[in-house]
C-alpha positions as MATLAB code, in Angstrom:
seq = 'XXXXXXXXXXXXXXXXXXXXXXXXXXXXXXXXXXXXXXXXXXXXXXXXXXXXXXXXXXXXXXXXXXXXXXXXXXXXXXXXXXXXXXXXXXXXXXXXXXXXXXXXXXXXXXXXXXXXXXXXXXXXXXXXXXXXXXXXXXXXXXXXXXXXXXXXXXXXXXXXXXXXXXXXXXXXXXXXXXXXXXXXXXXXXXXXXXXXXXXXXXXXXXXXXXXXXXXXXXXXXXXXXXXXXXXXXXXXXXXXXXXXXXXXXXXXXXXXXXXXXXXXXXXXXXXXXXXXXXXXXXXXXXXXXXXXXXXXXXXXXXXXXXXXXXXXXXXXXXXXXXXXXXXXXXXXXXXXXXXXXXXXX';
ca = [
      -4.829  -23.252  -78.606;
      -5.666  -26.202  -76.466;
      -1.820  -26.674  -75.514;
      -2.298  -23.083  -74.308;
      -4.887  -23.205  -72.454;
      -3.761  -26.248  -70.773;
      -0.123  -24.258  -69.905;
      -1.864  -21.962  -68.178;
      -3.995  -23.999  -66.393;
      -0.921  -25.658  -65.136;
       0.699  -22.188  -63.763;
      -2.455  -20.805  -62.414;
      -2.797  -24.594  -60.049;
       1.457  -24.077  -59.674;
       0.888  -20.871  -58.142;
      -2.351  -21.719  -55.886;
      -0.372  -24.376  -54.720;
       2.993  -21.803  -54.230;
       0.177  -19.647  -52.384;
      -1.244  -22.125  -49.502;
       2.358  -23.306  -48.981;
       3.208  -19.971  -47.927;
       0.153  -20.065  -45.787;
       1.011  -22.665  -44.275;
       4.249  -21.932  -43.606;
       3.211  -18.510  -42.261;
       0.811  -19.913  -39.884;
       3.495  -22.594  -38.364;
       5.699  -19.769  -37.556;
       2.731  -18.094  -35.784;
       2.510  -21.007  -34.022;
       6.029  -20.967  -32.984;
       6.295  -17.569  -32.383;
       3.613  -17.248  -29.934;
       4.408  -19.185  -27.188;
       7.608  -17.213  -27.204;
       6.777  -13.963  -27.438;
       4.273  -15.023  -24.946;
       7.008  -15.950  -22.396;
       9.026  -12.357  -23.023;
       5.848  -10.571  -22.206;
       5.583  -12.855  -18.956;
       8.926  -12.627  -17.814;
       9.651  -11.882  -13.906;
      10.303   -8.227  -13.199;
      13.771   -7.685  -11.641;
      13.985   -7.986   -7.984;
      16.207   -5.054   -6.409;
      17.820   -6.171   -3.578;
      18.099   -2.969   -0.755;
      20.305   -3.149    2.076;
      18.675   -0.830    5.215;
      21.767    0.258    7.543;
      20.633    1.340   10.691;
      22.158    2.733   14.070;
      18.900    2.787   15.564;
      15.823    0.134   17.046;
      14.460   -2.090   14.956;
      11.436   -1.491   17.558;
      11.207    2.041   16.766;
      10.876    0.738   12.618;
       8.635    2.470   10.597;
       6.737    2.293    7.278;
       8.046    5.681    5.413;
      10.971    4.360    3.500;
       8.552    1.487    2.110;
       5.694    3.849    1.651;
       8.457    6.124   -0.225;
       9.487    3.368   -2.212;
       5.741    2.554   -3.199;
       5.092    5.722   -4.222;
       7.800    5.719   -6.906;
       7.031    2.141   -8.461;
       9.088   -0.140   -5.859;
       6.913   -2.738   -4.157;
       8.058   -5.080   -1.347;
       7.386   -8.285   -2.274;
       7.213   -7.531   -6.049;
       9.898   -5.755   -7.153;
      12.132   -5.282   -4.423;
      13.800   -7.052   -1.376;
      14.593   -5.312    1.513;
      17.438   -6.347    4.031;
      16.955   -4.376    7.355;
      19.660   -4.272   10.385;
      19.464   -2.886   13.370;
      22.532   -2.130   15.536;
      20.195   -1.164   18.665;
      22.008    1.528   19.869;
      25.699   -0.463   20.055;
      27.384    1.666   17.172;
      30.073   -0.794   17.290;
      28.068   -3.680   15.843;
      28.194   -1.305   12.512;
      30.541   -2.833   10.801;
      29.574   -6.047   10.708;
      26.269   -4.942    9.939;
      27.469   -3.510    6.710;
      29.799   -6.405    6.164;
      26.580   -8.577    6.225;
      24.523   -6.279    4.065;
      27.853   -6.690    1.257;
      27.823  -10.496    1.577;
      24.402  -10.646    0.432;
      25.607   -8.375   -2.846;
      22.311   -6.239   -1.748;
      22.016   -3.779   -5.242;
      22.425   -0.251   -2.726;
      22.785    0.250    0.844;
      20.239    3.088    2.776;
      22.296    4.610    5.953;
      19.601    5.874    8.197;
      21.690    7.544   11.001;
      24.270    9.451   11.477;
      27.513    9.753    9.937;
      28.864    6.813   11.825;
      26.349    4.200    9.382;
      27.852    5.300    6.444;
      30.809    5.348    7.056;
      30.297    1.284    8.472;
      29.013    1.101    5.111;
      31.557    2.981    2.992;
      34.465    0.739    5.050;
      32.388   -1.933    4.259;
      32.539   -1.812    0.367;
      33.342    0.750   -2.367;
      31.705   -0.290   -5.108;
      27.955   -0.780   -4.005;
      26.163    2.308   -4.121;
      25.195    3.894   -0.708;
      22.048    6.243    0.290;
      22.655    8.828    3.209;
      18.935    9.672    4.736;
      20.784   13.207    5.854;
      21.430   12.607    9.751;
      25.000   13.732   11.035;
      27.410   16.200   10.299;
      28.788   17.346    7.316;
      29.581   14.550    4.043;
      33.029   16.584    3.321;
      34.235   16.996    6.674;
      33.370   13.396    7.207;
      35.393   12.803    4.083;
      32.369   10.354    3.297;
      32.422   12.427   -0.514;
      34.211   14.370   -1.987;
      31.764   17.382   -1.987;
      28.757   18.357   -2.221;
      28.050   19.086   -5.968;
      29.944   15.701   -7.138;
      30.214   13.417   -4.366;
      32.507   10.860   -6.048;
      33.202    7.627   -4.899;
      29.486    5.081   -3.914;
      27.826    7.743   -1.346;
      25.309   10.384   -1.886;
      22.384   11.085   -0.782;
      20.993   13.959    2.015;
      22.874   15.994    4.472;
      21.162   17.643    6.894;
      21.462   21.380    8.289;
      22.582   20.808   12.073;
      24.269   23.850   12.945;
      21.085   26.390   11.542;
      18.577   23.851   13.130;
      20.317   24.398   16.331;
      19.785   27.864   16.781;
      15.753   27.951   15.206;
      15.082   25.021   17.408;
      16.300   27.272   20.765;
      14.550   30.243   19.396;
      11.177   28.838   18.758;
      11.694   26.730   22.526;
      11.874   30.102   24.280;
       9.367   31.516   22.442;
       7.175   28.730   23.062;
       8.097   28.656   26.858;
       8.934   32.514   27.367;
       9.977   31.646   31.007;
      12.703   29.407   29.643;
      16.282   31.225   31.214;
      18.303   27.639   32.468;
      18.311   25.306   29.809;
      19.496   21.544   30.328;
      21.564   20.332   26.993;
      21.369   16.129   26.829;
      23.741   14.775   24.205;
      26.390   11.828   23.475;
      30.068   12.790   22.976;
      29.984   10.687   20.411;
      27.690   12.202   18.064;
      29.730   14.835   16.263;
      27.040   16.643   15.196;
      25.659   17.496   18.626;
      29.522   18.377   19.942;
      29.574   21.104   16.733;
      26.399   22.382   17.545;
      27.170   22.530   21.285;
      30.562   24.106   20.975;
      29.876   26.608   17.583;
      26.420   27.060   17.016;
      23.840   26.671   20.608;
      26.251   29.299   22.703;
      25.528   31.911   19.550;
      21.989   31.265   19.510;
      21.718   31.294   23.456;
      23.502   34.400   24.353;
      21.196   35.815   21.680;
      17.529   35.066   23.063;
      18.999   35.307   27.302;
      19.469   31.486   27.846;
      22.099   29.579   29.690;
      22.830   26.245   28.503;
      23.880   23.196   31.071;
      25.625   20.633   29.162;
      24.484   16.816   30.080;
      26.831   13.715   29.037;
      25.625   10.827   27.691;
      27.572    7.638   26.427;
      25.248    4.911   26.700;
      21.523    4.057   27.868;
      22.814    2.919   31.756;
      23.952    6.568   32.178;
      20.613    8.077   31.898;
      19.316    7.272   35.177;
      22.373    8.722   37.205;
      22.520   11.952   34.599;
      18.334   12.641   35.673;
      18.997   12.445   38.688;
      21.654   15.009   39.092;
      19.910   17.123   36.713;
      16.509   17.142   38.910;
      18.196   18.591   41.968;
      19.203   21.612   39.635;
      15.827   22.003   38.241;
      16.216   22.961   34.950;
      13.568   25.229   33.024;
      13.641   23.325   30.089;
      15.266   20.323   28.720;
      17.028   20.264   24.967;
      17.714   16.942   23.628;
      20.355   16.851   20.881;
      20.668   13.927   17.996;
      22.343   10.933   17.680;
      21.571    6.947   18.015;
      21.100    6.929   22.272;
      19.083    9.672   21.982;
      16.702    7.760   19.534;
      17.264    4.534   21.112;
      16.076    5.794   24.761;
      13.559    8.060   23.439;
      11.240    6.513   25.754;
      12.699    7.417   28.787;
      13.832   10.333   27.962;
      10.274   11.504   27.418;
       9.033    9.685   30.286;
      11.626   11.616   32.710;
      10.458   15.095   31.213;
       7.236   13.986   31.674;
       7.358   12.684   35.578;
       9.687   15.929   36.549;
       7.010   18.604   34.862;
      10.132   19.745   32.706;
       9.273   21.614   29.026;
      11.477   19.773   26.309;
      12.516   20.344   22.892;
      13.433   17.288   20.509;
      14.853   16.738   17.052;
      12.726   14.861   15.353;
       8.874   14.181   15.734;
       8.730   10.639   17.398;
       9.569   11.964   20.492;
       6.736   14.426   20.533;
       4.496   11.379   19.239;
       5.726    9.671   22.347;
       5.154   12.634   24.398;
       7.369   14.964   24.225;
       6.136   18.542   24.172;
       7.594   19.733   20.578;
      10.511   19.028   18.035;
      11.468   21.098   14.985;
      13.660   19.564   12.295;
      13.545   17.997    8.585;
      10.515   16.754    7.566;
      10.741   13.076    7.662;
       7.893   11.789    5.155;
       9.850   14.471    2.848;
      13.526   13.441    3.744;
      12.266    9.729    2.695;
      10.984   10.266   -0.277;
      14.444   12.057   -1.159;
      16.515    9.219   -0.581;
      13.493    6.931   -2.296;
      14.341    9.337   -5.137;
      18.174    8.512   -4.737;
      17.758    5.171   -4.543;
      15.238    5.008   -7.979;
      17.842    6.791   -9.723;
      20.760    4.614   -8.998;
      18.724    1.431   -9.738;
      18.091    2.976  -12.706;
      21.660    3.141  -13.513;
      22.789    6.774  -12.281;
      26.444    6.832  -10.752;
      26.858    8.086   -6.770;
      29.580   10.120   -7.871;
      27.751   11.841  -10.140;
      24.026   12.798   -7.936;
      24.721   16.253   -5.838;
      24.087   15.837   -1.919;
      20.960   17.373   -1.610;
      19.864   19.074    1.850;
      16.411   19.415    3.295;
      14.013   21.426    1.828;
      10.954   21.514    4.355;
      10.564   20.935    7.595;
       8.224   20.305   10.697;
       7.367   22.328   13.901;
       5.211   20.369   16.078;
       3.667   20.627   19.608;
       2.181   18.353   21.766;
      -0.868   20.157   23.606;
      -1.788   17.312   25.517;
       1.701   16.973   27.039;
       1.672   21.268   27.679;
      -1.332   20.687   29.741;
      -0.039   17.832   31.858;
       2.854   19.828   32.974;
       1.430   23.087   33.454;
       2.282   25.252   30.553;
       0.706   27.345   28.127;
       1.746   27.615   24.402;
       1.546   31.377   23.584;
      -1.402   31.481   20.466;
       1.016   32.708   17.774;
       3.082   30.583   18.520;
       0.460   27.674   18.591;
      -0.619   29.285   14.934;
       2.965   28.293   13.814;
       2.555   24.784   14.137;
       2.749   22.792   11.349;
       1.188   20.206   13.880;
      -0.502   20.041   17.238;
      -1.544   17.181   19.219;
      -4.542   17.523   21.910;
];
């Protein structure tokens, strides 16, 4: 009985003894385990690196793509990296631009600008993914994709609606300035865009509403001077600035010249009315950047170009500059004031 008793004495210490060795083992591996689980959890996010084509000023920069990119998740800084270049007006400077942007293996390339950045940037390289921010003319006939439901190749993005914006812009000019009958067209020969709309779309929509429209060249910014003052002596009733990079690049002295020569003008996009201009009407641009924010998350994400439909704009922007109405001497009709999506006094 004693022999027995002193047996299982013996297992009940072996297993006590089996017990706080797998204790102890337990709580070394805790030990060890911590520190690295602790370093997964601390790991560096990824760092997307964004290359920012641009025709335009680096000047004229602003804070909507970033504030896009915020809005989604991507923080300067933090989680991404953002390579910017500027080709200041000199389209020609494009391509090495682009070739810069593809040294630095940025992650995606942003065209803001016409058709002429991305195609700089789909010379440039064909495998990294490209943005279009919807300037220029059409993707397909640009043979930048392949069309508009699947693009194909690295570009997709926004397209924009030239030809329709043409003719609403017209309209709501003369009905903002009923007196409007001789019309002064400025535009670059090189902007395709503007030649379409000139020669398919502006004739249409002029004919319709009375109008005659006076076509004004311009290649580069030295010609402006020489083009206003040839236009002044005809005294135009209202001034129509088409798209493109010198337009956006001069936009200062475009507006000043309307300004000085008491001449009503329509623009394209809003910073010339913020510069004082008397009213634009086009894509929304807050809206159009958080599109190609949108593109941009989805690629990084892992989505293929080829696959993401061009999308087109969806809202857009008709804004007058009161301030600017009064210092020349003309009155917005009320309705037409009512239709304003935005009026500065």
């Amino acid at each position: 009985m004693t022999d027995i008793r002193s047996q299982m004495s013996e297992i009940g210490r072996a297993e006590r003894t089996a017990m706080n060795k797998d204790m102890i083992l337990l709580s070394l591996c805790s030990l060890l385990l911590a520190p690295c689980s602790s370093a997964a959890v601390q790991q560096p996010k990824r760092v997307f690196h964004i290359g920012y084509l641009s025709g335009g000023s680096a000047a004229a920069r602003d804070s909507r793509f970033a504030l896009a990119l915020r809005e989604i998740g991507y923080v300067e800084g933090q989680n991404t990296a953002t390579e910017y270049r500027y080709a200041e007006g000199q389209l020609d400077r494009l391509p090495a631009l682009a070739a810069e942007l593809v040294r630095l293996n940025v992650d995606i390339i942003v065209a803001a600008g016409a058709d002429t950045v991305a195609r700089a940037a789909k010379n440039a390289t064909k495998t990294i993914p490209i943005v279009m921010s919807g300037q220029g003319i059409d993707p397909v006939e640009a043979a930048l994709v392949e069309n508009l439901a699947r693009p194909g190749g690295n570009v997709t993005g926004l397209t924009n609606l030239t030809g329709e914006l043409g003719g609403k812009r017209l309209e709501l000019f003369k009905q903002a300035v009923p007196k409007l009958a001789r019309v002064a067209a400025l535009y670059n020969p090189a902007a395709l865009g503007s030649v379409r709309q000139l020669k398919e779309d502006l004739p249409v929509a002029a004919r319709a509403i009375g109008l005659t429209i006076k076509l004004w060249e311009v290649r580069h910014a030295d010609a402006f001077e020489r083009v206003f003052a040839a236009m002044n002596k005809q005294h135009p009733d209202g001034l129509y600035v088409l798209g493109g990079t010198v337009m956006r690049v001069n936009e200062k002295q475009i507006v000043e010249f309307a300004l000085k020569s008491r001449i009503p003008s329509m623009y394209f996009t809003r910073e010339f009315v913020d510069a004082g201009g008397l009213m634009s009407y086009g894509a929304d641009r807050m809206d159009s950047d958080r599109r190609v924010a949108y593109f941009v998350d989805k690629i990084l994400k892992g989505a293929k170009p080829a696959h993401l439909p061009i999308e087109r704009p969806t809202k857009f922007e008709f804004i007058i500059n009161l301030k600017t109405a009064k210092q020349i001497g003309v009155t917005i009709p009320a309705n037409v004031l009512a239709r304003a999506d935005r009026v500065i006094k």
